[in-house]
C-alpha positions, 0 to 999 in steps of 0.5 A, spaced: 473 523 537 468 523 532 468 527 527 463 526 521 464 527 514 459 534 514 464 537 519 471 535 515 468 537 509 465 544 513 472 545 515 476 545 509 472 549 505 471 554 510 478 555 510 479 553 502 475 559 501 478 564 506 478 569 500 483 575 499 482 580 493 488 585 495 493 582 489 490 578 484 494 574 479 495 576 472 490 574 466 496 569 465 496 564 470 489 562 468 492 561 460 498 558 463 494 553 467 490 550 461 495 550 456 500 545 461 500 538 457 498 532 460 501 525 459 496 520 458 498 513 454 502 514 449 502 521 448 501 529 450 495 533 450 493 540 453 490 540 460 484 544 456 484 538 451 483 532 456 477 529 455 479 523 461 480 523 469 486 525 469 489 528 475 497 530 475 502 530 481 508 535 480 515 534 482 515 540 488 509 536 491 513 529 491 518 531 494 515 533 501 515 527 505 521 524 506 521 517 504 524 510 500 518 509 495 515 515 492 508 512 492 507 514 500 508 521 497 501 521 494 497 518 500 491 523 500 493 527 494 490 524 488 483 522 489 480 517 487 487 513 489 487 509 495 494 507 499 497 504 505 503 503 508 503 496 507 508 495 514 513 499 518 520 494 516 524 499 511 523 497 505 516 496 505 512 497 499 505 501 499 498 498 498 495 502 492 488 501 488 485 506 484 478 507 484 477 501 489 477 494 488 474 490 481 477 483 481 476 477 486 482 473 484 484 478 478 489 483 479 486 490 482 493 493 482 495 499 476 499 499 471 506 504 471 509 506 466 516 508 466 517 513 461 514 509 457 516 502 459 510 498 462 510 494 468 516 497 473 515 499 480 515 506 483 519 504 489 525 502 485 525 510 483 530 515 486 524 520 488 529 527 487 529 524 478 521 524 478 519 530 474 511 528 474 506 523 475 501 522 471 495 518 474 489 515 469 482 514 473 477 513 467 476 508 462 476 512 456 484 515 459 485 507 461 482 504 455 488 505 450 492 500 455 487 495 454 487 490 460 493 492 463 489 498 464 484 495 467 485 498 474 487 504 472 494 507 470 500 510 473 505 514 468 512 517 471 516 522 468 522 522 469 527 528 469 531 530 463 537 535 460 534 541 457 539 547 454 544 551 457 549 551 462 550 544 466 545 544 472 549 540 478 543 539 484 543 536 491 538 533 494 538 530 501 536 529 509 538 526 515 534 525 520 530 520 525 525 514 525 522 512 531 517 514 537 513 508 535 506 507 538 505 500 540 500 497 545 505 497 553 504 490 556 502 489 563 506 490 568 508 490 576 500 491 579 497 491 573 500 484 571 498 482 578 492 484 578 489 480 572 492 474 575 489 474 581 482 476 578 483 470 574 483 467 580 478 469 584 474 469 578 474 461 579 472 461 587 466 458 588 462 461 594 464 462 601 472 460 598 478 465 599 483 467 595 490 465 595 497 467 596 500 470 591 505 464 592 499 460 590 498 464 585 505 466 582 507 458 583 510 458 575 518 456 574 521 462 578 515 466 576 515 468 584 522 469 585 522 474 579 516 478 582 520 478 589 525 481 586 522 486 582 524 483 575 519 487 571 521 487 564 518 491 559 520 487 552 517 492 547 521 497 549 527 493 549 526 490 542 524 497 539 529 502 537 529 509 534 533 508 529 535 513 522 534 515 515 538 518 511 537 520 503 543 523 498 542 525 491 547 529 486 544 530 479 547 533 472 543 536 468 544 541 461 546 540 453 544 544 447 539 544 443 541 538 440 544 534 445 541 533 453 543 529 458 541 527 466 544 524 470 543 522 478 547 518 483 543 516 489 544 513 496 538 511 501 539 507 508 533 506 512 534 503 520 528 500 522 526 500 529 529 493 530 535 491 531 539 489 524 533 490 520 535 495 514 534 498 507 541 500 503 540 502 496 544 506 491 541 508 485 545 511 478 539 515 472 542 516 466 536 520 460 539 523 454 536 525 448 540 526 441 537 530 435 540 525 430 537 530 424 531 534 423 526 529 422 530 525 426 530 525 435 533 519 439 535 516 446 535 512 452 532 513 459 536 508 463 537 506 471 541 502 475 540 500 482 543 495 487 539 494 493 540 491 500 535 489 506 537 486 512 529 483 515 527 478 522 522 474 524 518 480 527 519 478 535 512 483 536 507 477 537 512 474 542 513 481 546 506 482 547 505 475 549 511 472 553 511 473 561 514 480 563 518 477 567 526 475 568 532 479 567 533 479 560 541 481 560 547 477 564 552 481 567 555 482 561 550 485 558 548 479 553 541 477 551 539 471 556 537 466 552 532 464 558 531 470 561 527 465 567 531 463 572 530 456 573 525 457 566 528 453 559 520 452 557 520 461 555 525 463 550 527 471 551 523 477 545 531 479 545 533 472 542 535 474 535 538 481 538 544 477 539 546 478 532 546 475 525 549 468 526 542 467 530 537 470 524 539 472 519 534 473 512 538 479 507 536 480 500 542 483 495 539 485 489 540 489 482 535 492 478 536 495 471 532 499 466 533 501 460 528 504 455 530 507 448 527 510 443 527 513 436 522 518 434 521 520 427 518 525 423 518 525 416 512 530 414 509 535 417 504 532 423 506 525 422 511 522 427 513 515 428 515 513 435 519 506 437 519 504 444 524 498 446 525 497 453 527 492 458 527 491 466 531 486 469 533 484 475 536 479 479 536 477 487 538 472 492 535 471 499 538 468 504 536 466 510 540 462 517 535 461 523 539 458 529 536 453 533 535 457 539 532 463 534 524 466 534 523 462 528 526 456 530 524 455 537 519 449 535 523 445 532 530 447 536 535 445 531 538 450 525 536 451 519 540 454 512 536 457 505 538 460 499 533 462 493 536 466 487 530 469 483 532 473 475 526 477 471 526 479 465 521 483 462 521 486 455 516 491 451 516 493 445 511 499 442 511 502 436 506 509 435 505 513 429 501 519 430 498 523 425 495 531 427 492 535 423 490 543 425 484 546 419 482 552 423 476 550 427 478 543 426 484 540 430 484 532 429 489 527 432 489 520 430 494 514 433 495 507 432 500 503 435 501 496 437 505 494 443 508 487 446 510 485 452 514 478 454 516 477 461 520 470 464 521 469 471 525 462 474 527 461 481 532 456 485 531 454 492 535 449 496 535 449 503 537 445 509 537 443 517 543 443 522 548 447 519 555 445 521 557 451 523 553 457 524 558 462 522 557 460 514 550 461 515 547 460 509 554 460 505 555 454 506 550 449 505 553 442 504 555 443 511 548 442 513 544 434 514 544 431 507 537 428 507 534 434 509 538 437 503 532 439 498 533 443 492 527 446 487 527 451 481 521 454 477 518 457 472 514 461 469 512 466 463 508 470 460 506 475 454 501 479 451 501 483 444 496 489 443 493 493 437 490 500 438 487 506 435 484 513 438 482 519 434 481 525 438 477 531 435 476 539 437 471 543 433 474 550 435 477 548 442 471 547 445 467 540 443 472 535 443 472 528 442 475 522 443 474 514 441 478 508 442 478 501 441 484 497 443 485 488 442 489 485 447 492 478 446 494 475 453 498 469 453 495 467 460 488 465 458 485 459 455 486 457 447 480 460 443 479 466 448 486 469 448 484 476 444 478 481 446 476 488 444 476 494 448 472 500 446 472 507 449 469 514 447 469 520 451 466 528 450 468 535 453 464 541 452 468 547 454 462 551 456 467 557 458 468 558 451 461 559 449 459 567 447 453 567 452 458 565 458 463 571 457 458 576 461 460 571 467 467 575 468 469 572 474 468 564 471 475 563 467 473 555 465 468 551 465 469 544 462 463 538 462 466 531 461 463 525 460 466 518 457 464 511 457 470 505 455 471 498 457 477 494 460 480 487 461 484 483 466 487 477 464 492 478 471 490 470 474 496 466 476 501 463 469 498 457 467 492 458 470 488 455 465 492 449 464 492 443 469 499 440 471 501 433 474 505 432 480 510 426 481 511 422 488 513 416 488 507 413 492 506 407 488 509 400 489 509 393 485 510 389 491 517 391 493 519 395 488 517 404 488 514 407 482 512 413 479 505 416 481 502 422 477 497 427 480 493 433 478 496 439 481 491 442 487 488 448 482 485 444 475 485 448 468 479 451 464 479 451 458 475 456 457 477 462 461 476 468 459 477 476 460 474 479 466 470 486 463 469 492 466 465 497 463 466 504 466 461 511 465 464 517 468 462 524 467 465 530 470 467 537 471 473 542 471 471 549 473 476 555 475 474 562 478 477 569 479 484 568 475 485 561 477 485 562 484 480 557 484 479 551 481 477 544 482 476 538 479 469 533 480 468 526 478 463 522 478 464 514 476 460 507 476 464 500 474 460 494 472 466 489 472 462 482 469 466 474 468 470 475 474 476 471 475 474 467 481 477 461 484 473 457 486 473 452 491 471 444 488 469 439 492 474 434 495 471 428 492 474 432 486 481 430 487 483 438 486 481 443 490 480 450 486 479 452 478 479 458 475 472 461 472 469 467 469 463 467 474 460 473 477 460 480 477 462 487 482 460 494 482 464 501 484 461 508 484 464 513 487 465 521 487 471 524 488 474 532 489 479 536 487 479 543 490 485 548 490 485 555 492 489 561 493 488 564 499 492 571 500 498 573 494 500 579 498 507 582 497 511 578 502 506 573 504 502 568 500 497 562 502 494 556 497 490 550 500 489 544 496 483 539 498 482 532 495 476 527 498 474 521 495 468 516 497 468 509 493 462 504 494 464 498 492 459 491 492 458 484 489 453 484 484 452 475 484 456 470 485 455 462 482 448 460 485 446 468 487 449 466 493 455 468 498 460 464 499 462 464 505 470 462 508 474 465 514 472 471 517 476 475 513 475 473 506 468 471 505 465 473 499 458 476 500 452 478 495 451 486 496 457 487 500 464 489 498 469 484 495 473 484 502 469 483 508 469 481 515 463 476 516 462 473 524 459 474 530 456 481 532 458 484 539 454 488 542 458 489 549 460 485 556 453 482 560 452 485 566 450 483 572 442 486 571 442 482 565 443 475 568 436 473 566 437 476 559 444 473 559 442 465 561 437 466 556 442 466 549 446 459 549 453 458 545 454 450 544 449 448 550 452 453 555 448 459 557 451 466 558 453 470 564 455 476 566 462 478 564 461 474 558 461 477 550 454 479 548 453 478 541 448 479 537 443 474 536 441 475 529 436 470 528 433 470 535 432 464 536 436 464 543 441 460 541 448 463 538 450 459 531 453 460 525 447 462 523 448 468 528 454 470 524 453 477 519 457 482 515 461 486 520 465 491 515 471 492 510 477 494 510 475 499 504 473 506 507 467 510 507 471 516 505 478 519 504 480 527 505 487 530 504 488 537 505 495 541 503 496 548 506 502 552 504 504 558 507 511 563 504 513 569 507 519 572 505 524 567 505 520 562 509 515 556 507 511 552 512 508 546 509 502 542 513 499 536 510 492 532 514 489 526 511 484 522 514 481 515 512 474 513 515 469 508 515 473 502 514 473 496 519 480 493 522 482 487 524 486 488 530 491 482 531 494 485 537 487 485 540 487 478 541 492 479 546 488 479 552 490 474 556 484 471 560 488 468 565 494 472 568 499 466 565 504 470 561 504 475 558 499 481 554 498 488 552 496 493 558 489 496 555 485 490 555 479 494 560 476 487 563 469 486 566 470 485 574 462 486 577 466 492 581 468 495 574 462 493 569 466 495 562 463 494 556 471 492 552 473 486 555 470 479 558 472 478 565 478 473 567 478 466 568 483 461 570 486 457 565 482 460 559 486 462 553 481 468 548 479 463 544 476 460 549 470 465 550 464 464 547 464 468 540 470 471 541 471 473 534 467 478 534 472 482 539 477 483 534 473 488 529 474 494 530 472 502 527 479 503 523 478 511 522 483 515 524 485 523 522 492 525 521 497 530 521 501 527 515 506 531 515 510 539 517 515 542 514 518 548 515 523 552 511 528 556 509 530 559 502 536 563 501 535 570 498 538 570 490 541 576 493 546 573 498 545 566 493 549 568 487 554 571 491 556 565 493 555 561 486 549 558 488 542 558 483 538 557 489 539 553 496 534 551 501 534 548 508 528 545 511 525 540 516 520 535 516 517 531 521 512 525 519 506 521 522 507 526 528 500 526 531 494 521 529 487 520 532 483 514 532 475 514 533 477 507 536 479 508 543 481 501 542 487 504 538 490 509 542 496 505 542 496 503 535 498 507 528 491 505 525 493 506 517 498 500 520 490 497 519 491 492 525 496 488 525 501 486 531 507 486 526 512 492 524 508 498 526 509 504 524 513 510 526 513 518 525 519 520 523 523 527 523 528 530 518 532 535 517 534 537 508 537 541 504 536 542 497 541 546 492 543 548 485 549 550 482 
C-alpha cells in the first residue's frame, strides 16, 4: 500500500471541506471561540490575545480512547507533538517530543505542569479529572520556563467545583485487550522445509539429500515430528486479557467555597499471564474565598499502584524449536517440553507462576499544591505556589532457577530496591494589568524554585532457601552472594523571570520576556544564563479594510523568536568522582585503591542554547465553521551537551562537553471544520499534520562520530540514525558474474546471498561501504478526527499515520538459516526456484549473523496508516433522563488499534508504532462505557 503525502493531504481536505450552507451557526460562536482563555505559564489569556504556538486539547477529546495514561490520547491531535507507545505491557508509558529532537545527551522530553506544579507526569493522572491540556510549542510560549522549557511545555488543568447543587459523575469501561498482531513461527511443512533447504543448500554435485531421519537427528526431535507434536509457542504465552476503569467524582460548593473530588480504580491485564497494572487513585481540588482580596486552596491527589511484569518470553517463542509437548497430563507447564531434550527449556516456563518469576513493583504517589491568591488593589494580583510530589516504591524480584531470566546460570536469585523521591517547587508571581482604552498592559514577574532528592537501596542475593519467600526473605539466601547498595542523588534550580504583554486596540500585540535560570547541575561559574523572547501578532481581521471581506471572520499573523536552555545531563555530571576497591596489596595484607568513575568531570560545562523563530497564521471562515491554525518554526540548538568518548589511555571512558550543534525546521497544521449543522445531524472534521527535519549542524572536529548501528551521530543527519550497510536485495542466479566480483572479507558473493550496495565502488565491501540508512524520526505525521451526531447517537472515527521513518526490526532477525530451532514464518527465503528478493537462502549450521552484511536486513520502512479509533454512542434523551433524575447518560463503545496498514510488507504481522521490537507488542482493544451525572 503506498500512500503518498499529496494524496493523504487530497483526502482530507476534500472531506474537511465537504461544505454544508443550509443552518449556519450564530455570529456568536465566532466571538465565543476567541474569547476562550488559554493557559500559558504562569497565567491566562484570551485565545485572541496569544501571541505563541499554542495548541489547546479539551476534556471531551481526551476522554476517547480507553487508556491508562492520558498521554496516549493526544497521539495525532497536537501537531508538532510526536508519541509513541513506548510497549504493549500495562502500564507502560508514551515516548513524547515536542518538535523533534534537539539535545544528543541533554533531555528532549517536555516539561508538565500540573496545576501549576512543574515536574509530574501525566500517567499518574486519572483521565476523567483533567479539564484541559494545554500544549506550548514556541520559544516565545516556552521561554518563561526557561530550560526546563527548552523542549517544550505540557500544562494540565484539572477539574474544579463550581457553584451550585453537588454534581455527583460516573465514568467507566470494561472491555477487551488482546487479538495481537505477532509474526506466527514456522510449523508443520514449513518448519520442514527450511531445514531440509539447509540442507540441500549444502550438497556439493552429483550428492542427494538425506533422510529426514538424517536430517531431523536432534535429541528427540524426529520422535516429536512423527507424532505430530507441533507447538505454536506465541499463541500459547499470548492472551487476550481485560481492562477495566471506574471513576466517581463530586463536584459543586457556593460562591465561596468549591470543591471536587474523584475516586479512581484501573486494572489492565496484559497479554501475558501475571503481568498487570492496578491503580486507585483519590483528587481533592478546593478553593476557598477567605475575603475579597483574598482566594486560597489545594490541588491534591493520591495515588497507589500495583504492576506485576516478567522477563518478556517473546524472543525465545520465536526461537526455541516448535517441538514437543508443552503440558504434562495434568495440565502443568513441562519444564522440557523434548522428551529426551534438558538442553531446550519450554517459552511457558514462567506461566507456572509467580514462585518461578516474579518482578512486582507497589508504589505510592502524592500531590499537593496549594496556593494563595492575593488581590490588594485594583489589576494587581499576587499568586503564591507551594507544591510538592512525593513518591515511594519497592520493586521486588524472585527468578527460580529453571525461569527464563535464570536459565544460564541455573540457580535462584532474590532482590529488593526501595527508592523514595521528594520533589518541591515553590513559585511566587505578582501580576499587574492595566486597561486605558486602546492600551491594555500586563506585566508579570516572578521567581521560582525547585529542589528534588532522590535515594535508593538494593540488595540482592543468589539460592534463595526456600522459593515460597520469594524475595521477603533474603537472609535465606547465600551469604557471600548477599550484596547491599544505596544511592543519591540530588538536584535544585532557582529562576527569575518577567514578561510584559501589550495590545493596542486588541489588534497589535506584543509580548517580551526574559527569564534567569540557576541549575544546580551545572559547573561552578557557569550555573546561571539568560533567556530572552519576544513575540508579535497583528489581528489583520480587525483592520477597517478587511470588514468588506464578509465571510473572513479572523485572521491574525504571528511571529516570535526566544531563546531557551537545557541543563537536563545526569546529576554530578560535571564533577569527577573516586570508586574504592581493594586492588591493592602491600605484600600479604589488601589496601584500599581509588579510581576515577568511567564519566570524568568538566569544570566548564555549561547550557546547551536553543534559539527558536516561529512565525504563524490563525484564520477562521463562514462564522468559525472553519478555522485553522499554520506554524512554521526553525531551532538552532548550539553547545550541546554531549557525551563524549575519550581514549582508554585516559583511564576513563566519557565527559560531558559543550560541543556541537542541531537544527529543526518544521511546519505544522491545524485545521477543523464543521461539515453539515442540520437540525438533527451534524458533521465536523479536525486535521492536524506535522512535518519536522531534523539535523546535526557539527560536531567536534566537523566530523561524524561513528558508533553502533543505532546511534552513530552523522553530520547533516538527524541525532538518531541508522548507519550500516545498504541492501539492495537477493543475487540472482543471472548475476553470478556481478555477485563473484564484490567480496566481503576475501570471500566473494553468489547467488542467494544479500546484495549490498557498494558504496565506494572499489569491489570490496568494508566499513567503508556502510552509510546513512534513515531514522526513527518521520517524514511526516497526520491525524484526522471525524464526528458525526444524529439525534441521540454519536459516532466518532480517529486515523492517524506516521510516515517516512526508518525501523529497526529486532524480530527480523529471527530468520534462522539453518532449520535448527525455531523462527518467524514470513522470512521468503531465496531458493534458485524461488529468486525472492526478502531473505538469503539457507544454509546448514549458519546462524544470521553469519551472512555477509547481514545488518542491512534489519531496516526497514516503518510507515504505517491507522484506524486509531471508533466509537459509537448513545445519549439518552434530557426528556426520558430527568424522569429519572439523571442531568445526562450516555452508553458508548470503543475499539482501538482496530486496523493498521504497514508500507513494509515485512510488517504485516507487526504493529508498526511498536517501532520493531520483538517484546511487548501491541494490542487493539474493544471497550464498552457509560458516562453519567446526577
Amino acid at each position: 500500500m503506498r500512500i503518498s503525502l499529496t494524496m493523504l493531504l487530497t483526502i482530507c481536505c476534500a472531506l474537511t471541506y465537504a461544505q454544508d450552507t443550509t443552518h449556519h451557526p450564530p455570529d456568536s460562536m465566532k466571538v465565543r471561540d476567541l474569547n476562550e482563555t488559554v493557559v500559558i505559564g504562569y497565567g491566562v489569556v484570551k485565545k485572541r490575545d496569544l501571541t505563541g504556538a499554542v495548541y489547546t486539547v479539551k476534556k471531551d477529546v481526551i476522554m476517547q480512547a480507553p487508556v491508562a495514561n492520558a498521554l496516549e490520547s493526544l497521539q495525532g491531535r497536537v501537531p508538532g507533538m510526536d508519541i509513541t507507545r513506548s510497549n504493549g505491557t500495562p502500564g507502560s508509558n508514551a515516548d513524547v517530543l515536542i518538535r523533534g529532537t534537539r539535545s544528543i545527551a541533554g533531555s528532549n522530553g517536555p516539561l508538565y505542569i500540573i496545576d501549576g506544579l512543574q515536574g509530574g507526569s501525566m500517567s499518574y493522572l486519572n483521565p476523567s479529572d483533567i479539564e484541559s491540556v494545554e500544549v506550548l510549542k514556541d520559544a516565545s510560549a516556552t521561554a518563561i520556563y526557561g530550560s526546563q522549557g527548552a523542549n517544550g511545555v505540557v500544562i494540565i488543568t484539572t477539574k474544579k467545583g463550581k457553584p451550585g447543587k453537588t454534581k455527583v459523575s460516573y465514568n467507566g469501561y470494561y472491555g477487551a485487550n488482546g487479538y495481537t498482531q505477532y509474526p506466527p513461527p514456522r510449523l508443520g511443512e514449513s518448519y520442514l522445509q527450511l531445514r531440509r533447504e539447509a540442507w540441500r543448500a549444502s550438497l556439493n554435485p552429483g550428492e542427494t539429500l538425506p533422510d529426514d531421519a538424517t536430517i531431523f537427528a536432534n535429541a528427540g526431535e524426529y520422535d516429536a515430528i512423527q507424532k505430530g507434536q507441533w507447538v505454536n509457542w506465541v499463541d500459547l504465552l499470548l492472551h487476550n486479557s481485560s481492562q477495566q476503569s471506574h471513576s466517581v467524582s463530586l463536584s459543586g460548593g457556593t460562591d465561596k467555597t468549591k470543591a471536587f473530588m474523584s475516586f479512581g480504580y484501573y486494572r489492565e491485564n496484559g497479554a501475558l499471564k501475571y503481568t498487570n497494572l492496578t491503580r486507585y487513585s483519590v483528587r481533592l481540588n478546593l478553593d476557598q474565598e477567605v475575603s475579597r482580596f483574598a482566594k486560597a486552596g489545594i490541588q491534591s491527589q493520591i495515588n497507589y499502584t500495583t504492576l506485576n511484569k516478567r522477563k518478556d518470553p517473546m524472543s525465545v517463542a520465536l526461537s526455541t524449536s516448535p517441538l514437543g509437548v508443552p503440558y504434562d497430563a495434568y495440565g502443568n507447564v513441562k519444564v522440557y517440553p523434548v522428551a529426551g531434550n534438558t538442553n531446550t527449556l519450554s517459552p511457558l516456563t514462567d506461566d507456572r507462576g509467580p514462585e518461578v518469576a516474579t518482578d512486582q513493583t507497589i508504589g505510592a504517589t502524592v500531590f499537593m499544591n496549594g496556593y494563595l491568591d492575593l488581590k490588594p488593589i485594583r489589576g494587581l494580583t499576587f499568586r503564591s505556589n507551594l507544591g510538592t510530589f512525593i513518591s515511594f516504591n519497592r520493586v521486588g524480584i524472585y527468578q527460580a532457577a529453571t525461569s527464563l531470566n535464570r536459565a544460564t546460570d541455573g540457580t535462584s536469585y532474590s532482590e529488593v530496591t526501595n527508592g523514595n523521591t521528594r520533589y518541591y517547587n515553590w513559585d511566587n508571581v505578582l501580576t499587574y494589568n492595566l486597561d486605558k482604552g486602546d492600551h491594555a498592559i500586563t506585566i508579570t514577574a516572578l521567581s521560582s524554585y525547585t529542589h528534588k532528592d532522590a535515594d535508593t537501596s538494593n540488595a540482592y542475593g543468589i539460592r534463595q532457601a526456600l522459593g515460597t519467600q520469594l524475595f521477603y526473605n533474603l537472609n535465606a539466601t547465600e551469604v557471600t552472594s548477599r550484596t547491599i547498595k544505596s544511592n543519591y542523588r540530588g538536584s535544585a534550580t532557582m529562576s527569575y523571570a518577567a514578561r510584559i504583554n501589550y495590545a493596542y486596540k486588541g489588534r497589535y500585540l506584543l509580548q517580551l520576556s526574559e527569564r534567569i535560570d540557576g541549575a544546580s547541575r551545572l559547573a561552578v561559574g557557569h550555573k546561571w544564563a539568560g533567556f530572552p523572547s519576544v513575540s508579535a501578532a497583528w489581528r489583520v481581521s480587525d483592520e477597517t479594510f478587511m470588514h468588506k471581506l464578509r465571510n473572513l471572520d479572523d485572521l491574525k499573523l504571528r511571529l516570535s523568536y526566544g531563546v531557551a536552555g537545557n541543563s537536563g545531563i545526569a546529576e554530578y555530571g560535571t564533577q569527577s568522582g573516586l570508586t574504592q576497591a581493594n586492588n591493592i596489596s602491600f605484600g600479604e595484607i589488601p589496601a584500599p585503591g581509588y579510581t576515577f568513575n568511567a564519566v570524568i568531570g568538566n569544570t566548564t560545562l555549561g547550557w546547551e542554547l536553543s534559539a527558536t523563530t516561529n512565525a504563524g497564521v490563525d484564520m477562521a471562515f463562514f462564522n468559525s465553521r472553519i478555522s485553522a491554525s499554520i506554524d512554521a518554526y526553525n531551532t538552532k540548538t548550539t553547545k550541546l551537551l554531549l557525551l563524549r568518548n575519550l581514549p582508554v589511555s585516559t583511564g576513563v571512558s566519557s565527559v560531558y562537553q559543550n560541543i556541537g550543534s542541531t537544527n529543526n525546521k518544521g511546519i505544522e497544521i491545524a485545521l477543523t471544520k464543521v461539515n453539515v449543522v442540520q437540525k438533527n445531524f451534524k458533521w465536523t472534521s479536525t486535521l492536524t499534520f506535522t512535518t519536522n527535519r531534523e539535523k546535526i549542524v557539527n560536531l567536534v572536529g566537523d566530523k561524524d562520530m561513528i558508533q553502533q548501528e543505532t546511534n552513530s551521530l552523522l553530520i547533516g543527519h538527524p541525532v538518531k540514525s541508522f548507519f550500516t550497510y545498504q541492501k539492495l536485495g537477493i543475487w540472482q542466479t543471472d548475476e553470478a558474474g556481478k555477485a563473484a566480483a564484490l567480496s566481503m572479507g576475501g570471500t566473494p558473493f553468489k547467488p542467494g546471498t544479500i546484495k549490498v550496495a557498494d558504496q565506494n565502488h572499489d569491489s570490496i565491501i568494508n566499513d567503508n561501504d556502510r552509510t546513512y540508512l534513515g531514522s526513527p524520526v518521520p517524514k511526516w505525521t497526520i491525524g484526522f478526527q471525524h464526528t458525526f451526531t444524529y439525534r441521540a447517537f454519536d459516532l466518532g472515527l480517529f486515523f492517524f499515520a506516521r510516515w517516512g521513518q526508518m525501523a529497526y526490526g529486532e524480530f527480523l532477525g529471527r530468520y534462522n538459516p539453518s532449520g535448527e530451532g525455531g523462527g518467524p514464518a514470513f522470512p521468503d527465503y531465496w531458493t534458485p526456484e524461488h529468486p525472492t528478493n526478502d531473505y538469503p537462502r539457507p544454509k546448514k549450521g549458519a546462524k544470521f549473523g553469519d551472512y555477509a552484511a547481514y545488518q542491512s536486513m534489519l531496516y526497514i520502512d516503518g510507515s504505517y496508516f491507522k484506524l486509531k479509533n471508533v466509537t459509537l454512542g448513545y445519549t439518552l434523551p434530557r426528556a426520558i433522563s430527568s424522569r429519572m433524575n439523571i442531568e445526562h447518560l450516555r452508553i458508548y463503545a470503543t475499539a482501538s488499534n482496530i486496523f493498521t496498514k504497514a508500507r513494509s510488507h515485512l510488517f504485516n504481522y507487526y504493529d508498526p508504532e511498536r517501532g520493531g521490537s520483538e517484546s511487548s507488542p501491541l494490542n487493539k482493544q474493544v471497550v464498552v462505557g457509560l458516562n453519567v451525572d446526577f
